[in-house]
N, C-alpha and C positions, 0 to 999 in steps of 0.2 A: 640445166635444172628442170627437173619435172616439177610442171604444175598440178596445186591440189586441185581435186576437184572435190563439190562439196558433196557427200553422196546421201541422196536421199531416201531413208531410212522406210518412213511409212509410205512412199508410194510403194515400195519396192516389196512391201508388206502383202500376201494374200487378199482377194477379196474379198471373205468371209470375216477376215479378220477386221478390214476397212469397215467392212458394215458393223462391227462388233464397237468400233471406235465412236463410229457412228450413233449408234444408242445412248453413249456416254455425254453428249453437248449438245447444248439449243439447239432450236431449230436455228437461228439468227447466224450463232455461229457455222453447223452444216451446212449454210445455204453458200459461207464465204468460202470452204473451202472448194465449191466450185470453179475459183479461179488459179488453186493452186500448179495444178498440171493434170493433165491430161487423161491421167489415171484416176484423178478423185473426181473429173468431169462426166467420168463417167459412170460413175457411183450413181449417178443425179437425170441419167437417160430414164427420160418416162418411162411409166409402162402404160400404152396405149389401148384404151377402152373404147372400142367403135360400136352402138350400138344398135346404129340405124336404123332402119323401119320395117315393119312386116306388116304383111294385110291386114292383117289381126288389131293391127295398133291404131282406131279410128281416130284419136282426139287429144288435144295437148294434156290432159291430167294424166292418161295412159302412159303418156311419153317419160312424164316426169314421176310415175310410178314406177316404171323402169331401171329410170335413173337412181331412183333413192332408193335400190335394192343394191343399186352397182356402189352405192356412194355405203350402203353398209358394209358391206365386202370391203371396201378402202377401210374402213374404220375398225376391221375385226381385232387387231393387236397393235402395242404401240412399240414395238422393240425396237423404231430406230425412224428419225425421217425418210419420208418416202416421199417421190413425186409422181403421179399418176395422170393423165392427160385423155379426157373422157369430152367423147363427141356425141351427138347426137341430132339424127332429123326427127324435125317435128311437121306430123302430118298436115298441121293448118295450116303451117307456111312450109310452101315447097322449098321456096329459095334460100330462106336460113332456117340456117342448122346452130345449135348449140355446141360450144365448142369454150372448153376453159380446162386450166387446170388446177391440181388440188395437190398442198402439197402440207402433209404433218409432220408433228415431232413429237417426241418423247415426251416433252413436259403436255402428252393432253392439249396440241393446241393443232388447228388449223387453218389455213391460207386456201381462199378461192379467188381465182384471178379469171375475169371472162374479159380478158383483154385482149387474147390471142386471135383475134380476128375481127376485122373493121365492120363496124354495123351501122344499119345507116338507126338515126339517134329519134327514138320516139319518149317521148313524156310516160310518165308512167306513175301509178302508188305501191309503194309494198305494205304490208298489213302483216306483222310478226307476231306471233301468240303460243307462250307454250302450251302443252295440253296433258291433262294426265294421261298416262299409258290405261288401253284396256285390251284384253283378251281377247274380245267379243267381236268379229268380223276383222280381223288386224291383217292384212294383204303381207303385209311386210315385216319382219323381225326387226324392232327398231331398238331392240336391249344395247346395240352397238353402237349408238348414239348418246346413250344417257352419259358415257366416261369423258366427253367434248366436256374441254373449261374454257377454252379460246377460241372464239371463231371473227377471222380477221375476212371482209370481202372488200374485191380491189372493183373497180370499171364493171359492176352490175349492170345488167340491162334489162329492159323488158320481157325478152324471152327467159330470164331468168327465175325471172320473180316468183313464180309458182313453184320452183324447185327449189329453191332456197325456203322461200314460208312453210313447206312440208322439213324440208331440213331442222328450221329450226323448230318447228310443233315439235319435236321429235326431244332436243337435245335438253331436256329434264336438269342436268346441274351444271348448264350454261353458267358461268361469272362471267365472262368481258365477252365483247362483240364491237367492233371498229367495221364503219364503212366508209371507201374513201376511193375519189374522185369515179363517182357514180353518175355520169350527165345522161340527164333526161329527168333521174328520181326528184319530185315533186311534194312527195310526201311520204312521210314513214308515221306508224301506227304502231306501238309496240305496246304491248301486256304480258308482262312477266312474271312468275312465279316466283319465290324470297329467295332464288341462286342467284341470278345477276346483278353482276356488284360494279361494272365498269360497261360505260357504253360512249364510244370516240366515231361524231363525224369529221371528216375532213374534206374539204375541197371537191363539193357535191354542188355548183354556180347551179341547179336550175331548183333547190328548193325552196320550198314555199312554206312548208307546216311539217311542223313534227311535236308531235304527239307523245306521250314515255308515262308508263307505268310499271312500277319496280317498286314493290316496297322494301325493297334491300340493298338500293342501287345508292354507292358512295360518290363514284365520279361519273361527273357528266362534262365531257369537253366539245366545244364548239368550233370548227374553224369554217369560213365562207361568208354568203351573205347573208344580211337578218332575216333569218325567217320569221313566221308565229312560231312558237318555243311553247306548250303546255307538257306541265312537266307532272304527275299525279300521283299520289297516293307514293312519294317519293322523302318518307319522314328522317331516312337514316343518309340524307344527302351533305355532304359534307367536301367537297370538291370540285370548283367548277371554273373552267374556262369556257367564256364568251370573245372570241377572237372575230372580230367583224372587221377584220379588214378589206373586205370587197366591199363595203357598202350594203348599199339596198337591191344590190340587182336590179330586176325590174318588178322587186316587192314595192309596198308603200310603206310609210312610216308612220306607225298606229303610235300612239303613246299610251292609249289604256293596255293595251297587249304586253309593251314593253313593262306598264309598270305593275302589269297581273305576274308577269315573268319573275321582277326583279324580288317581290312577295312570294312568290313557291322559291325562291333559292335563301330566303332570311335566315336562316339557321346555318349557313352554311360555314365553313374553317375558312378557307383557303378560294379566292375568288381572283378570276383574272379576265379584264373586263377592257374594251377598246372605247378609249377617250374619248370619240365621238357621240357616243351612244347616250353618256351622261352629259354632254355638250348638249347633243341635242333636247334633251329632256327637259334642260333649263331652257333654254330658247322657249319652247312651245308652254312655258309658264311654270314648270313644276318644283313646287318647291319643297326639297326635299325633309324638313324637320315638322311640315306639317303630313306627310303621310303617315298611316298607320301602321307602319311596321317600321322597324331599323333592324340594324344588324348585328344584333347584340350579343352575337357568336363571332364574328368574324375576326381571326386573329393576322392574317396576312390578306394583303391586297396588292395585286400587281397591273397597275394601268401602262396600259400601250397606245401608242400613237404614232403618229408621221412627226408632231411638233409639238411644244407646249408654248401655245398662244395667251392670253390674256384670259380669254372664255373658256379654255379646257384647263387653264390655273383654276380659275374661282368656280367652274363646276365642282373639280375636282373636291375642292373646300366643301363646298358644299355637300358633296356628299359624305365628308370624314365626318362630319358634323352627326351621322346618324350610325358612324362604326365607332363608337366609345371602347370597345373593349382592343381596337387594332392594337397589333406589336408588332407588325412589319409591314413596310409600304417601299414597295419598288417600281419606280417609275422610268419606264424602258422608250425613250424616244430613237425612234430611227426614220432616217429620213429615206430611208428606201421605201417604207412603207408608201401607199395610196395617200395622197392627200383628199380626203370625205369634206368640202366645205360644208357647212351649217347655212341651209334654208333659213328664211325669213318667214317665220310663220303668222299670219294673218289670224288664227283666232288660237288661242290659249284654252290648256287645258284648267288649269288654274287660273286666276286673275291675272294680271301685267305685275311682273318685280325686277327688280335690280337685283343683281347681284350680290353678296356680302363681300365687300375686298377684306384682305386681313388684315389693314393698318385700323379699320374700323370697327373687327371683333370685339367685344368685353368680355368674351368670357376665353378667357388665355389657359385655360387645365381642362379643353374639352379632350384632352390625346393623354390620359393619363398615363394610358400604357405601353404607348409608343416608343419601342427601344432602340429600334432600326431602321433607318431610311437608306435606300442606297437609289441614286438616277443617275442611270444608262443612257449616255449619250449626250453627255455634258456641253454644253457651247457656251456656256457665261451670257448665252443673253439675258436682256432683263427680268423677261417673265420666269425665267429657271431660277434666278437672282430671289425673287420677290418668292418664291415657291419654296425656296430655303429657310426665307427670312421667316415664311408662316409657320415653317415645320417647328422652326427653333424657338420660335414665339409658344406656340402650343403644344409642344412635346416637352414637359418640363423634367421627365425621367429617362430622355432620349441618352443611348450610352452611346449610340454610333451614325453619322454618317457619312455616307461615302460617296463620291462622286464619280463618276466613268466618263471617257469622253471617247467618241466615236474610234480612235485607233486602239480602245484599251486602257488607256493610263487610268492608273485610278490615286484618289486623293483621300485622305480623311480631310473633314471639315469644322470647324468652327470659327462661331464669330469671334470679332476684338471690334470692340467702341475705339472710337476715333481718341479716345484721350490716353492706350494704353497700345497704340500701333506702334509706337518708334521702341518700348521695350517690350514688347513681344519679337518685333523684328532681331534683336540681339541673341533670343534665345532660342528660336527657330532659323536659321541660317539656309537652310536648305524648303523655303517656304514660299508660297506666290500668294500673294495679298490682292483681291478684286473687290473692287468698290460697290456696296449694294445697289440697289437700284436707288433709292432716296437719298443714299449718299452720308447716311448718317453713322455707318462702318463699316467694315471691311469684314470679311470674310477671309480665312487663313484656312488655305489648304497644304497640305502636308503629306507627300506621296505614300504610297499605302508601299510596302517592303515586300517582296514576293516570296521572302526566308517564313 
C-alpha cells in the first residue's frame, strides 16, 4: 500500500502570492507562521539596513537622524508584515553600535525589539512627547509616521532612547504603546496628545517613576515593582492594572504617593490591584472610609496575591467598604506568586486602628450590588472560610459564587445553617459540606458542570 502523504498546498504556493496571504492576518498570527516550514521562514528573512558612519556624521542626534529617515522608508505602505533589521554606529561610542529590529503588520502596528545584542546595562530616563507637525525646518518627512496605532518596545536601552523619543514626537495618531522588560529604564515621562488610549509596562525591575499624561488614555496596566505612579490630566481613565508582584525593589514605600495614586485612578471601571499594596496601607495606619475619595465607579475588582491571610482578608474589607457600586470581585490566590511580608511600621500615617473583622460589621447592605464573586485558588483555609462568610453576609443581591481551587475545579457556593444541613444533604447528593470558620454552618459547594 502506498502511503498518503499530506501535501502542502500553501507552501507550495508562489511567493508573491505568500506575501499576498500575508497582508490578509495579524501581525501575531504572521509571526507564527514562521515555524511552519521552511518556505514561510523565509517569508520573514530580514531585510537588512547597515547604516554605519561617515565623517560627516559628528554626534549622536545625527546618527538618530539618520535612523528616523531609514525608520520612514520602513513605514512608507502597510500591505503586509515585514521584518527589517536596522544597525547602526554611533560616533560618541565607538564600541556600541545600535542594533534591533522592527517588525509591522497590517493592522497599523509595530514591534521594536533592541534585544538582538548584549549591552553592557546603564540606568537611564526616557521623556516621550508628541508634537505637532510643522513645515518649517522639517529635516525629515515624517507624514509616514502619523498612520502608527501600535507601537509595542521590547529590551530598550540607553542607546536607544533618543531614537525612539524622536520616533514617537513623530507618531500623531498613536493609540497603544507597551514597553517591556526594558532594564536600566528608571523613569519614563510621557505627554500625549487625545490619541492615546492604551499604555502597558511590563517587567521593567529597575523603575523608579513614571509620569503619564493622556487626556484620552483608558487603560493603564502595571506589571513590576512599585514605583511613584503620577498619572495626569488622565479624566477618561477607566482600566487599570496595578500588579506588584515584585515588591518594592529597591524603591521605598511612601504611603502619601500610594494614596495620591490610588485618588488619580477613583473613577475608574475595572481595577486590578496586588493584595499587598492595601495590606500594607492598613498597617501604616490608613484608614480607608475616612479618605477623601472612594470609588464610586468601580464596578469589578480583581485582588491578587501569594495567600489570603487574616490582614489581606480585613484590608481587603476594608477597602470594599469605599467601592459601594462593585458587581464583580475576583480573588485570584496563587501560591506561586512572591510572598511580600508586611513591615512593622513605627510611625502611622493616620492615628493607630484595628482593623474591622466582619463578625463585627453593622452595616450588612454596604455590597449592594455585588452579583459575582468567583476565588482562584481555593484551599478551605479559615481565612478564605471567613472571606466567604463576609461576602455572603454583605452581598445581600449576590447571584453567584464560585470557587476554584488550585488544579481547576470549580464549585458554586452557598451557605446552610446548621439546623437545615441533614436535609439539604438529601437533596444535593453530589455536594461537599465545609465547616465555617466559627463553626456555626456549613458551606455547600456544588461542582460547576463544564456543559
Amino acid at each position: 500500500m502506498m502511503v498518503e502523504q499530506r501535501l502542502d498546498f500553501i507552501s507550495n504556493l508562489p511567493r508573491e502570492i505568500q506575501q499576498q496571504i500575508f497582508s490578509f492576518i495579524t501581525l501575531k498570527e504572521a509571526v507564527r507562521t514562521s515555524i511552519l516550514s521552511t518556505a514561510w521562514k523565509s517569508l520573514w528573512t530580514p531585510f537588512e539596513i547597515n547604516l554605519g558612519s561617515d565623517s560627516n556624521q559628528r554626534t549622536n542626534h545625527e546618527a538618530c537622524e539618520k535612523l528616523t529617515q531609514a525608520m520612514a522608508i520602513f513605514l512608507r505602505s502597510w500591505n503586509g508584515p515585514e521584518l527589517w533589521k536596522f544597525s547602526l554606529s554611533i560616533p560618541e561610542r565607538k564600541n556600541d553600535d545600535l542594533i534591533f529590529s522592527a517588525i509591522k503588520g497590517a493592522e497599523k502596528e509595530v514591534h521594536l525589539d533592541f534585544s538582538g545584542r548584549k549591552q553592557m546595562i546603564s540606568n537611564f530616563s526616557l521623556i516621550l512627547e508628541t508634537i505637532f507637525p510643522t513645515t518649517l525646518n522639517q529635516p525629515i518627512d515624517t507624514s509616514m509616521f502619523s498612520s502608527l496605532r501600535t507601537l509595542h518596545l521590547r529590551s530598550l536601552n540607553h542607546l536607544a532612547k533618543n531614537l525612539v523619543s524622536t520616533f514617537f514626537s513623530n507618531c500623531q495618531l498613536l493609540e497603544s504603546l507597551k514597553l517591556e522588560k526594558c532594564n536600566g529604564l528608571q523613569s519614563i515621562d510621557i505627554k500625549s496628545n487625545r490619541c492615546l488610549q492604551s499604555f502597558i509596562i511590563v517587567d521593567c525591575p529597575d523603575m523608579v517613576c513614571v509620569t503619564l499624561s493622556a487626556s484620552n488614555l483608558k487603560s493603564f496596566w502595571y506589571r513590576g515593582v512599585l514605583p511613584q505612579i503620577h498619572l495626569e490630566n488622565t479624566p477618561q481613565l477607566i482600566d487599570v492594572i496595578l500588579d506588584l508582584g515584585e515588591g518594592l525593589g529597591l524603591n521605598e514605600f511612601d504611603c502619601e504617593d500610594v494614596l495620591n495614586l490610588l485618588a488619580s485612578i477613583k473613577d475608574t471601571k475595572f481595577l486590578t490591584i496586588s493584595g499587598w499594596l492595601l495590606e500594607w496601607l492598613c498597617a501604616a495606619g490608613v484608614i480607608y472610609v475616612k479618605l477623601e475619595f472612594k470609588f464610586n465607579k468601580l464596578t469589578q475588582l480583581c485582588w491578587i496575591g501569594s495567600s489570603m491571610d487574616r490582614t489581606k482578608r480585613n484590608s481587603l474589607a476594608c477597602f470594599l467598604k469605599i467601592s459601594p457600586f462593585l458587581e464583580k470581585l475576583l480573588v485570584n490566590v496563587d501560591k506561586g506568586c512572591i510572598s511580600i511580608p508586611c513591615p512593622f511600621f513605627h510611625q502611622y500615617w493616620h492615628e493607630p486602628h484595628l482593623w474591622m473583622d466582619c463578625e463585627t460589621s453593622s452595616n450588612a447592605s454596604q455590597l449592594k450590588q455585588l452579583k459575582i464573586v468567583k476565588l482562584t485558588g481555593f484551599t478551605s483555609e479559615d481565612d478564605q472560610l471567613l472571606l466567604m462568610d463576609l461576602l455572603l453576609k454583605k452581598a445581600a443581591n449576590l447571584k453567584s459564587m464560585i470557587v476554584a481551587s488550585p488544579e481547576n475545579q470549580s464549585w458554586h457556593v452557598f451557605k446552610i445553617p446548621q439546623s437545615q444541613l441533614k436535609q439539604t444533604a438529601r437533596c444535593y447528593s453530589k455536594q461537599i459540606g465545609i465547616s465555617s470558620a466559627n463553626k456555626d454552618c456549613f458551606f455547600g459547594l456544588t461542582e460547576v458542570s463544564n456543559n
